[in-house]
C-alpha positions as CSV (number, residue, x, y, z in Angstrom):
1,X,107.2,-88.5,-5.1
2,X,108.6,-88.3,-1.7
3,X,109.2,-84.6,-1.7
4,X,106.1,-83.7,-3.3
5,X,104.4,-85.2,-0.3
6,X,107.1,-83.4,2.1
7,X,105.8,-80.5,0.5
8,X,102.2,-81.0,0.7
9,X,102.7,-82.1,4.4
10,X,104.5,-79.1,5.1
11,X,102.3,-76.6,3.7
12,X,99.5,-78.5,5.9
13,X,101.4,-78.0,9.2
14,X,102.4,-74.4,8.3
15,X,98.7,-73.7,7.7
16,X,97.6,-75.5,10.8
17,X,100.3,-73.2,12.8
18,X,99.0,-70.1,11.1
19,X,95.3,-70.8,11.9
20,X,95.8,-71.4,15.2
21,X,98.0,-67.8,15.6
22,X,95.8,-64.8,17.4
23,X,97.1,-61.4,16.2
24,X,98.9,-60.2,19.2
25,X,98.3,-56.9,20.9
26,X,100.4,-53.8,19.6
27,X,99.4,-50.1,18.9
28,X,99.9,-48.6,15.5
29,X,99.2,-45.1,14.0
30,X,97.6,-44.6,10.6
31,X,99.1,-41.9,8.7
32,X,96.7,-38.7,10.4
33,X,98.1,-39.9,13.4
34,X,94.8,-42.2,15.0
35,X,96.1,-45.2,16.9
36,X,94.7,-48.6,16.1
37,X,95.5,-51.4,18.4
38,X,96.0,-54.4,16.5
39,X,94.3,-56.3,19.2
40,X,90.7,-55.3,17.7
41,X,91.4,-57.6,14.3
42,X,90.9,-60.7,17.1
43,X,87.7,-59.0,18.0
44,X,86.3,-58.7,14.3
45,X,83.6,-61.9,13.7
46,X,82.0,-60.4,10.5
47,X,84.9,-59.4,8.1
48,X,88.0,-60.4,6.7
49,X,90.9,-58.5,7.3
50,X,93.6,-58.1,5.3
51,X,97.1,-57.7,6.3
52,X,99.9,-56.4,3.6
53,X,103.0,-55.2,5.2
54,X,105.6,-53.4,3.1
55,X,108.3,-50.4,3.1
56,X,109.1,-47.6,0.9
57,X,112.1,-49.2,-0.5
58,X,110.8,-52.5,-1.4
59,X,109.8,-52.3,-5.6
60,X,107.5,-55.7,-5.4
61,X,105.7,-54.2,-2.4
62,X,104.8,-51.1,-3.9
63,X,103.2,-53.2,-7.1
64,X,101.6,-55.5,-4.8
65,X,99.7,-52.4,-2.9
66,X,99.5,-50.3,-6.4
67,X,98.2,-54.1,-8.0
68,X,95.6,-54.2,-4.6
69,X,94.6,-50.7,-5.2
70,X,93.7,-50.6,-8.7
71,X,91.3,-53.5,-7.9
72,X,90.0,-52.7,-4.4
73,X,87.4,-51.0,-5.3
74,X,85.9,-54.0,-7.0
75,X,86.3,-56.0,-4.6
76,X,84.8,-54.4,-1.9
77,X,81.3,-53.7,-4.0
78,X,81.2,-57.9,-3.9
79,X,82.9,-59.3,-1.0
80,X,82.9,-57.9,3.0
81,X,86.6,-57.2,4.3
82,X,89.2,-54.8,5.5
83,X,92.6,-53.9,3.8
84,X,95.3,-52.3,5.9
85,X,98.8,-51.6,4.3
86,X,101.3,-51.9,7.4
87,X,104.6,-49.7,6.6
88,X,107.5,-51.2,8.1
89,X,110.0,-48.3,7.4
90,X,112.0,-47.5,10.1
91,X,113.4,-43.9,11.5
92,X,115.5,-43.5,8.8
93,X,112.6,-43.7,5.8
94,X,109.4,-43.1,7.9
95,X,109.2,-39.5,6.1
96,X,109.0,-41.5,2.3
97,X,105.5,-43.3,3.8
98,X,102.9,-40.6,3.3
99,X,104.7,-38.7,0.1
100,X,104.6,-42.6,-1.5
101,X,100.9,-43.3,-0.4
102,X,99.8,-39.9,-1.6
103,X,101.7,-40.2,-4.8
104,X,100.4,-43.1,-6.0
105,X,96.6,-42.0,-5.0
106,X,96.4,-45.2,-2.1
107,X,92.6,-45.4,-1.0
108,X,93.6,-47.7,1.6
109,X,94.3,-47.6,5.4
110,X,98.2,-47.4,5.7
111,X,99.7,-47.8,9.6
112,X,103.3,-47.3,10.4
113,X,104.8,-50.0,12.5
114,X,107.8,-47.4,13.2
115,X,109.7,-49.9,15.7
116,X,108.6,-52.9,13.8
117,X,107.2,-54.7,16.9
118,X,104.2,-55.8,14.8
119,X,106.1,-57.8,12.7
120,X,108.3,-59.1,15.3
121,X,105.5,-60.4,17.2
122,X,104.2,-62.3,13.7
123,X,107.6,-63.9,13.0
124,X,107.6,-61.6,9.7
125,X,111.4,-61.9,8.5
126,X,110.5,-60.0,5.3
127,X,108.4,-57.9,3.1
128,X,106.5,-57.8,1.4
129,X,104.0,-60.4,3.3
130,X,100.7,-60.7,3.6
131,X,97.9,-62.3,5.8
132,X,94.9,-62.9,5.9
133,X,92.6,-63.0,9.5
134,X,89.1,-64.4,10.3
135,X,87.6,-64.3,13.2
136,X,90.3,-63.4,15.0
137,X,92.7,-66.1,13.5
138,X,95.5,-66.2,11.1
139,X,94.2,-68.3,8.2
140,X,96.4,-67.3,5.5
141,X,100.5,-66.1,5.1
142,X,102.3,-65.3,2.0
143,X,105.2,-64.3,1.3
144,X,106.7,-61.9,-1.6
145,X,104.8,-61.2,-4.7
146,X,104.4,-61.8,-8.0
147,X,102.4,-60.4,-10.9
148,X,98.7,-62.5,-10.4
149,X,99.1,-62.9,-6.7
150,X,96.3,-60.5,-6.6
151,X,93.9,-62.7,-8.2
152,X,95.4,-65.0,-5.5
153,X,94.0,-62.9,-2.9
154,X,90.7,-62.0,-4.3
155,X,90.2,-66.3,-4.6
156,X,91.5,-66.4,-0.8
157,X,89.0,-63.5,0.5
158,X,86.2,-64.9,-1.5
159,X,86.3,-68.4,-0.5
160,X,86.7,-67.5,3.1
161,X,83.5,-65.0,2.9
């Protein structure tokens, strides 16, 4: 009983942490080479944005975007929000990013955080991780994915609509 309520205590601090996070300021490029500076998701008041980072090399990332994908659509007809997929492949697997995204027919913005400052700044550790920002707070991490953790997200962005 004890660690069920270390558990539920934790979660509780971790989500008061998160929610109180602004998304700091970095530039990223999207894959035709626009920059975006991350520092306009703090500015958004009206949608949810939706962060998934990822790589080329990491299997449950690419069915958590390919799971996303086949779904977004959908979503987006019922509930207000933006999805970005944020590449964290380095110099040595940036050139895999835009042959992968085209492959698998992504209708999604992807943005290449080459130096991985992004995720730095978020205490990301590893992918893939997601989050979830409103109003120009972090109100939502996960990390890794499973098979249904879609649904997950689809509950998370319309309960926070």
């Amino acid at each position: 009983m004890k660690k069920i309520k270390l558990v539920a205590f934790s979660t509780m601090v971790c989500n008061l942490i998160a929610s109180a996070q602004q998304i700091p300021e970095v530039k990223l490029e999207d894959l035709q080479g626009n920059s975006l500076n991350t520092a306009t998701f703090n500015k958004d008041t009206t949608n949810l944005t939706v962060l998934a980072f990822w790589a080329t090399w990491c299997i449950p990332c690419i069915h958590e975007l390919s799971a996303v994908n086949d779904n977004l659509d959908d979503w987006k007809k019922k509930y207000q929000f933006n999805f970005y997929a944020v590449s964290e492949d380095d110099s040595r697997t940036i050139n895999r990013v835009k042959p992968l995204v085209d492959g698998k027919n992504w209708d999604f913005t992807v943005l290449l955080d080459k130096n991985q400052d992004f995720k730095r700044e978020l205490n990301i550790t590893n992918v893939p991780y997601t989050i979830i920002i409103k109003r120009g707070k972090v109100i939502y991490r996960h990390s890794g994915f499973v098979v249904g953790d879609e649904e997950a997200l689809l509950k998370l962005i319309k309960d926070n609509q």
